[in-house]
VMD Tcl script that draws the C-alpha trace (Angstrom):
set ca {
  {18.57 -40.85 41.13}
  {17.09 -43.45 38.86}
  {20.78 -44.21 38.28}
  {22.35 -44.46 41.22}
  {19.50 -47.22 42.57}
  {21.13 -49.34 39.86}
  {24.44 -49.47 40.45}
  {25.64 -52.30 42.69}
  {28.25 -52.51 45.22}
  {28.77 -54.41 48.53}
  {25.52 -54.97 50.76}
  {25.37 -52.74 53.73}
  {23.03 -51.57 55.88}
  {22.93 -47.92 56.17}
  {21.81 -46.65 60.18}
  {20.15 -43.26 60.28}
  {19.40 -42.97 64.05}
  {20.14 -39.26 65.20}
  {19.61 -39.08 69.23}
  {22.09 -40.71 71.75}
  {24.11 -43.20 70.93}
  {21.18 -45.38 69.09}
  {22.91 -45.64 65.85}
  {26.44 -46.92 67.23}
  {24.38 -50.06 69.44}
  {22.87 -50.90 66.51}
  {25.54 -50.73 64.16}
  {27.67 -52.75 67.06}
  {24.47 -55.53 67.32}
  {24.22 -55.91 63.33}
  {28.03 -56.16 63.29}
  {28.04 -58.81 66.11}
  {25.97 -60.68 63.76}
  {28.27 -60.52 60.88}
  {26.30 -57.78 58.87}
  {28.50 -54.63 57.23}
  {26.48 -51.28 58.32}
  {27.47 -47.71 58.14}
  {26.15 -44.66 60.01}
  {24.58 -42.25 58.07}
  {24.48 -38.13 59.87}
  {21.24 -37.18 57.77}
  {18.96 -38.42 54.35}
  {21.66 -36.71 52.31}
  {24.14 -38.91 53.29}
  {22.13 -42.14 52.82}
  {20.82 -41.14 49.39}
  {25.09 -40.49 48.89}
  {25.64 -43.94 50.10}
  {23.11 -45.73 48.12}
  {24.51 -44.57 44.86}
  {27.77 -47.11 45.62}
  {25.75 -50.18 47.26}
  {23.04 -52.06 47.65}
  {21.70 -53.19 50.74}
  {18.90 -51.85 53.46}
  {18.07 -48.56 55.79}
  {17.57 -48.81 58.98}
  {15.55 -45.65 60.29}
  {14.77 -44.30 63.62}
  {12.06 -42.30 63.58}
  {13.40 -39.52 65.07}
  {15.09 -39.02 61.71}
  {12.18 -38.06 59.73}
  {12.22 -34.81 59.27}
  {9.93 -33.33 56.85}
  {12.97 -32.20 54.65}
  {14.95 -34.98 55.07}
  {11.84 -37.04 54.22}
  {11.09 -35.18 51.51}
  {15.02 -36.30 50.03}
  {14.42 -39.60 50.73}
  {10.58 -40.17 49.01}
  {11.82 -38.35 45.64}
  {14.93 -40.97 45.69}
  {12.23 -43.74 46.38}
  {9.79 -42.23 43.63}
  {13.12 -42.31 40.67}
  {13.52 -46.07 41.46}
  {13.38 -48.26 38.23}
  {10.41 -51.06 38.46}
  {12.47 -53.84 40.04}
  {13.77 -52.47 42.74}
  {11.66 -52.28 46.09}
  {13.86 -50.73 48.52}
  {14.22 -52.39 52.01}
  {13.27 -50.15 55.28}
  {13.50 -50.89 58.53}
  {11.84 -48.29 60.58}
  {11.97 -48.45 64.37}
  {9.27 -46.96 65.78}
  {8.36 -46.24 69.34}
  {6.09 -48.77 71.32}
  {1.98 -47.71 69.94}
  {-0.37 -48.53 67.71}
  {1.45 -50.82 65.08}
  {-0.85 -50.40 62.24}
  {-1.54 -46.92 62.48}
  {2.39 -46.04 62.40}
  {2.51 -48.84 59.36}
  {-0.33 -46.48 57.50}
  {1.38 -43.13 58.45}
  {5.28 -45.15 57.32}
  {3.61 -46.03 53.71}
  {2.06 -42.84 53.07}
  {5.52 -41.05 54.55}
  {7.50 -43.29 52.06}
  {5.13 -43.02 49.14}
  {4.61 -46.94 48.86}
  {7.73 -46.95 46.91}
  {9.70 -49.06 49.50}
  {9.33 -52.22 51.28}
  {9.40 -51.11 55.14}
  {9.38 -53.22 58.16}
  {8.10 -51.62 61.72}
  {9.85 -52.57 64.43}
  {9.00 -51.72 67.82}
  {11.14 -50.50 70.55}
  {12.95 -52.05 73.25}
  {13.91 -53.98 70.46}
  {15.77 -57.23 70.72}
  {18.98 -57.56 69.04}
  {17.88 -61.21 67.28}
  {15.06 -59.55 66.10}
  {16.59 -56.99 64.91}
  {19.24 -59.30 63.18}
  {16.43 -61.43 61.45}
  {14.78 -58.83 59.89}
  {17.97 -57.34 58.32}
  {18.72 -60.99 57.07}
  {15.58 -60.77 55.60}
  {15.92 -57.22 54.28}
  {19.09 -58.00 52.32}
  {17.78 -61.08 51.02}
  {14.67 -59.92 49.14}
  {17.57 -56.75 47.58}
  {19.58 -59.42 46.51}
  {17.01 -61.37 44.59}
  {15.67 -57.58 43.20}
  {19.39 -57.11 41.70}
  {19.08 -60.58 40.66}
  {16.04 -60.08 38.91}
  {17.59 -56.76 37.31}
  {20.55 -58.60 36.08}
  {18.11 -61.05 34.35}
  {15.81 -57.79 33.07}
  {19.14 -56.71 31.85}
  {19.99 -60.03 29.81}
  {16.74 -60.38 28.17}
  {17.00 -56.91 27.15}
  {20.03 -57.72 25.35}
  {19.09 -60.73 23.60}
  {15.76 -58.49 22.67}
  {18.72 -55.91 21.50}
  {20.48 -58.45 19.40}
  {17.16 -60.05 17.98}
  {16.42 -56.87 17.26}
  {19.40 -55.78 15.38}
  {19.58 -59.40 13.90}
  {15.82 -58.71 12.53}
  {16.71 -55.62 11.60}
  {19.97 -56.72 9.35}
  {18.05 -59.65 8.14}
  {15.17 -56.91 6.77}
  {18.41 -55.03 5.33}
  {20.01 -57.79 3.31}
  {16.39 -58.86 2.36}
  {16.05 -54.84 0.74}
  {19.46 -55.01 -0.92}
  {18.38 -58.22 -2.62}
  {14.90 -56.62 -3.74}
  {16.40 -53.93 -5.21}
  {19.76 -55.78 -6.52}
  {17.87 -58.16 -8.70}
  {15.20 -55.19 -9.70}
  {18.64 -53.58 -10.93}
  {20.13 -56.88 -13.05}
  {16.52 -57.09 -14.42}
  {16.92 -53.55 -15.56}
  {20.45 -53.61 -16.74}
  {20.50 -57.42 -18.78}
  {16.91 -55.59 -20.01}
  {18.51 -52.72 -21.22}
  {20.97 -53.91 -24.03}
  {19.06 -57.12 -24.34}
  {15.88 -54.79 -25.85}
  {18.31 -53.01 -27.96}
  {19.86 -56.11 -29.31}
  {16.68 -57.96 -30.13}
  {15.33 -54.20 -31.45}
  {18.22 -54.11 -34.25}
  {17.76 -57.43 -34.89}
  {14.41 -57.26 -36.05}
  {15.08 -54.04 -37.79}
  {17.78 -55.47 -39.51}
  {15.87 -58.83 -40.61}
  {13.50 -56.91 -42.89}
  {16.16 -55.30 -44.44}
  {18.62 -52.15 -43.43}
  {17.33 -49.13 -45.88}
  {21.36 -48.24 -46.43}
  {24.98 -49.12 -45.20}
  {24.53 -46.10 -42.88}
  {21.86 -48.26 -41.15}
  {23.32 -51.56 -41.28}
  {26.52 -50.71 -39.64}
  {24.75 -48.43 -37.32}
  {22.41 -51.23 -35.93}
  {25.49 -53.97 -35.83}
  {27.51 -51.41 -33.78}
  {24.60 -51.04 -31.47}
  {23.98 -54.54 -31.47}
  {27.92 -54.83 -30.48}
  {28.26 -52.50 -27.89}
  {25.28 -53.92 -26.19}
  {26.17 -57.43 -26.27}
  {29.53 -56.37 -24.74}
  {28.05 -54.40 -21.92}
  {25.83 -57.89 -21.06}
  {29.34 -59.80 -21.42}
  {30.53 -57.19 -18.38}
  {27.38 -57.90 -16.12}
  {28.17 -61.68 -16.68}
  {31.63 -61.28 -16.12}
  {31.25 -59.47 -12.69}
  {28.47 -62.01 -11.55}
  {30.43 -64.65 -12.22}
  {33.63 -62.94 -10.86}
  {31.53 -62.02 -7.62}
  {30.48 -65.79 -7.49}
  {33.95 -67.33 -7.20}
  {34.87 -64.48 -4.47}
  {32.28 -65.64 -2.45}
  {32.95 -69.34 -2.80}
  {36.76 -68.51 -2.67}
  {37.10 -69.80 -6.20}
  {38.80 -67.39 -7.82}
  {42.57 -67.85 -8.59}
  {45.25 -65.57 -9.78}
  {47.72 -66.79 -12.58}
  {50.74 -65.08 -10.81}
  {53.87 -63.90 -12.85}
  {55.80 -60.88 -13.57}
  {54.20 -57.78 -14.33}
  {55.12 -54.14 -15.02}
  {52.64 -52.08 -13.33}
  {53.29 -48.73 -15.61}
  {52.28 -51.16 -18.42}
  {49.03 -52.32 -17.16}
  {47.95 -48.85 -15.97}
  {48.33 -47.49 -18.85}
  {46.87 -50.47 -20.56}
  {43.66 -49.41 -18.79}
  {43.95 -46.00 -19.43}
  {43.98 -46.28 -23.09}
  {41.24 -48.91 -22.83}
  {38.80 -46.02 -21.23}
  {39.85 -43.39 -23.31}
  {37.80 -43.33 -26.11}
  {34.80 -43.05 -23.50}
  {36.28 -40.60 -22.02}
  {36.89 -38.24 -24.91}
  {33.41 -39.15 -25.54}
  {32.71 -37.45 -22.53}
  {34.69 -34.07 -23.26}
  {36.44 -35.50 -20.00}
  {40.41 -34.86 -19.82}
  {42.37 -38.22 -18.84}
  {45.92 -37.71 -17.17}
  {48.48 -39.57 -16.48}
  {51.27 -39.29 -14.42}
  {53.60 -42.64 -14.05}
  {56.79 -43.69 -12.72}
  {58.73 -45.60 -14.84}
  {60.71 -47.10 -11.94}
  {58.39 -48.98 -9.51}
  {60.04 -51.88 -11.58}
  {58.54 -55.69 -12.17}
  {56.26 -57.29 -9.39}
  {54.20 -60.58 -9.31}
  {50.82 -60.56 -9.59}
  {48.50 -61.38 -11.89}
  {48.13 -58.76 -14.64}
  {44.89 -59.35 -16.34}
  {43.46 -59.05 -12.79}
  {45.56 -56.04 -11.70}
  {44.39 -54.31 -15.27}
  {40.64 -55.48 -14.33}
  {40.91 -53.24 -10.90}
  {42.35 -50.11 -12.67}
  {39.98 -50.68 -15.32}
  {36.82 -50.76 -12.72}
  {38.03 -47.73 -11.16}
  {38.52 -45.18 -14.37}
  {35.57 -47.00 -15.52}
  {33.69 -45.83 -12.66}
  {35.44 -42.44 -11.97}
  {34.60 -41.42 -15.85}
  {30.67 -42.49 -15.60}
  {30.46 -40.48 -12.19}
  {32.35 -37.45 -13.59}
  {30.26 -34.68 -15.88}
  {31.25 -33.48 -19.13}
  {34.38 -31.43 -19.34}
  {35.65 -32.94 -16.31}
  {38.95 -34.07 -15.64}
  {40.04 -37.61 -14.13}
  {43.79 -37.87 -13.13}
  {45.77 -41.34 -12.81}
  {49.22 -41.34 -10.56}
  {51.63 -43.94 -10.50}
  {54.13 -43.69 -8.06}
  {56.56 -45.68 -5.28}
  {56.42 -45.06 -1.70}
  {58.55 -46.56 0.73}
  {58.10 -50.28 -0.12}
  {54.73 -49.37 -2.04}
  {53.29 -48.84 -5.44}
  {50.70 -46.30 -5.17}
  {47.98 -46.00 -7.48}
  {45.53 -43.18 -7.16}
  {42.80 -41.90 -9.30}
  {41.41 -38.40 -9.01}
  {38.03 -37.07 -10.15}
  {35.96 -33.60 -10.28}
  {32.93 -36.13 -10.63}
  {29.78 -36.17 -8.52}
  {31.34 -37.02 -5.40}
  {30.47 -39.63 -2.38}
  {28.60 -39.11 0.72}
  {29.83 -39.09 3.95}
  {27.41 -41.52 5.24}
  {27.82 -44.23 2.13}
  {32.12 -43.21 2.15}
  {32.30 -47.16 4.49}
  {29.92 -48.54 2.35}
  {31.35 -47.70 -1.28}
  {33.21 -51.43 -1.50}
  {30.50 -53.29 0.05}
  {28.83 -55.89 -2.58}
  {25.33 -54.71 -4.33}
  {25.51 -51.75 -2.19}
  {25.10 -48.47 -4.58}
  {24.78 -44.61 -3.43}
  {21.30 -44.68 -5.76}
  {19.82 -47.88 -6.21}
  {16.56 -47.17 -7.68}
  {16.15 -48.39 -11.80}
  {15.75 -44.72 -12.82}
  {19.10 -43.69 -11.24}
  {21.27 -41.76 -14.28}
  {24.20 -44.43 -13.95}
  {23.85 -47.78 -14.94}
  {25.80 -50.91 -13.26}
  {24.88 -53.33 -10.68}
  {27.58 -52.02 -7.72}
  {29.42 -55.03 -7.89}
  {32.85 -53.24 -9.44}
  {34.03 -51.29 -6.62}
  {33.60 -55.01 -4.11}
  {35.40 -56.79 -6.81}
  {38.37 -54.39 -7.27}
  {38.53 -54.56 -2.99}
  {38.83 -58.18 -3.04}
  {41.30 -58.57 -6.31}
  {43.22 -56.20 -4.65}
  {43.35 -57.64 -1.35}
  {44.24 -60.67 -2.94}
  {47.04 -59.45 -3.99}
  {48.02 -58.11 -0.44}
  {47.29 -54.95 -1.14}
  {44.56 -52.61 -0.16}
  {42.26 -49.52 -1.46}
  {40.83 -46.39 0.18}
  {38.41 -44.15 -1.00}
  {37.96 -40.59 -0.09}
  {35.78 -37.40 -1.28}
  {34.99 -33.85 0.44}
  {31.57 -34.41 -0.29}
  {29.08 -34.33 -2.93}
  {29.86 -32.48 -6.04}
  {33.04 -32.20 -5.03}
  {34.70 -35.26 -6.76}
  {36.10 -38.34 -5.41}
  {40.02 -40.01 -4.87}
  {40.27 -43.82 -4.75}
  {43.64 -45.37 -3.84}
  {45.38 -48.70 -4.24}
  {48.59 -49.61 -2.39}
  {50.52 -52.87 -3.60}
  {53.49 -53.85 -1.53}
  {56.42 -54.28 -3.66}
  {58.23 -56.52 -1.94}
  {55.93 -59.26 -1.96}
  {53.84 -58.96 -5.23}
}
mol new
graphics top color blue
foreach p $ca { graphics top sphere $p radius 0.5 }
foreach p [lrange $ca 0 end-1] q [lrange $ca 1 end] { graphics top cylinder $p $q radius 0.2 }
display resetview
């Protein structure tokens, strides 16, 4: 019932008077006055009418019956804590506090009532209804201003709550660039001391430059993405826009990531159409995004795995997808797979390196480009598609 004390509607004054013709008269003297009542048959009907307004009950107290009383104190009892239903009672002509007493304990002190005696004079009568409405008004008022500071707790709240989030991704963003610019940086300076007392054969000496190479190269990438993340935050970035062949620069990045992936035992197909024909963009950029994404799909898939590129037109699109029987994505991180520093496993033991910036820049090179990118999987284990549409009329 708690529910239907809350919702608002016109104000009315609902008249539960069963003998004679007491409830018409006063329904007539309230309406003389310019106050909207409605005549109630029985505590059912009342509790039914209360559920689309707000307003007061006037009771005669030939109404209470002990079931019908029963009704109305459990609908009094599920009120929330502003409201303070108004009751007029009209009682017969007595002991005035001992039928206040008996109209409390009746109602369960869960309802504001007002005693008034019979014969009963219409402007008294009148009064006390102005009176009656006016206190429910200012109790919906007073829920309406419950209900706004519950909000802005709501949105403080959340706002606290986000705030604690992006303070967490930080943490654990710059405990990840510690870890990976520590990482090649140890091996580097490792070799190099190694090397400065002298390598013990050719074997050793081009073993600890390659090392020393490869490392050095994967701290050029984490530079590279900072500094590309940077400029797409500060809207700095700019593409050096010409005509490109999209077949070329796909498979451009496909031979790039190759040798890792035979490294792998991994299987790297592709499949591209040779007629999607020149567009305008910027090609070292669009070769970056294809790069990030076989990049990513080979670390994520297991040995002996398979990653498959397609090339192909739709409609007024180039569609580029890339297919892998890697490790999969969760449901629950599938909206958050582009999102910047955001990673799946972001704890410093986690088996793949990288700081999750890839996957945010290839959405916003992309996008850039007027394109956009999708990615899908069935789950994890179960591998993982990730799709790039370019219009071809306009790049």
């Amino acid at each position: 019932m708690e529910t239907a004390i809350l919702e608002a509607g016109d104000e009315s004054i609902l008249v539960l008077a069963p003998l004679g013709r007491d409830a018409e008269l006063a329904s007539a003297a309230l309406g003389t006055a310019g106050f909207q009542s409605e005549i109630c048959r029985d505590f059912s009907e009342v509790m039914e009418k209360l559920s689309t307004m707000r307003g007061a009950v006037l009771l005669a107290e030939e109404a209470i019956t002990p079931g019908g009383m029963e009704q109305f104190a459990a609908l009094l009892r599920t009120q929330p804590a502003w409201s303070d239903l108004p009751v007029i009672l009209l009682t017969s002509s007595g002991n005035v506090a001992d039928a206040n007493s008996a109209a409390w304990e009746r109602f369960g002190q869960r309802a504001n009532v007002t005693l008034l005696e019979r014969p009963l004079r219409v402007v008294t009568l009148c009064s006390t209804a102005r009176v009656a409405l006016r206190a429910r008004r200012r109790q919906y008022e007073v829920r309406d201003l419950l209900e706004q500071r519950e909000e802005v707790l709501a949105s403080e709240r959340a706002a606290r709550a986000e705030a604690e989030r992006a303070g967490r991704m930080k943490d654990e963003f710059l405990a990840t660039l510690s870890h990976e610019l520590r990482t090649p940086l140890n091996a580097i300076v490792g070799w190099c001391t190694l090397l400065q007392g002298g390598p013990t054969d050719d074997a050793e000496l081009a073993q600890g430059l390659e090392t020393i190479e490869r490392n050095a190269r994967a701290q050029t990438r984490i530079i590279e993405d900072l500094l590309d993340m940077s400029r797409i935050i500060s809207g700095k970035i700019r593409l050096e826009v010409g005509p490109c062949d999209l077949e070329e620069i796909v498979q451009a990045a496909v031979d790039t990531v190759r040798p890792a992936a035979e490294a792998k035992g991994i299987t790297l197909r592709a499949i591209l159409d040779s007629r999607i024909g020149p567009l305008s963009g910027d090609p070292n950029r669009l070769q970056q995004v294809f790069w990030n994404l076989l990049t990513n799909a080979i670390k994520f898939t297991p040995k002996g795995g398979t990653v498959k590129v397609t090339l192909q037109r739709v409609h007024s699109q180039a569609e580029i997808s890339i297919v892998d029987t890697g490790n999969g994505i969760q449901a629950e991180f599938l909206p958050f797979v582009f999102d910047r520093f955001r990673q799946a496993d972001s704890s410093s033991t986690r088996r793949h390196g990288g700081l999750g910036l890839g996957l945010a820049i290839v959405k916003q090179l992309v996008e850039l480009h007027g394109g956009s990118v999708a990615a899908r999987s069935a789950g994890p284990g179960r591998g993982a598609t990730f799709a790039v549409a370019l219009p071809v009329s306009t790049l």
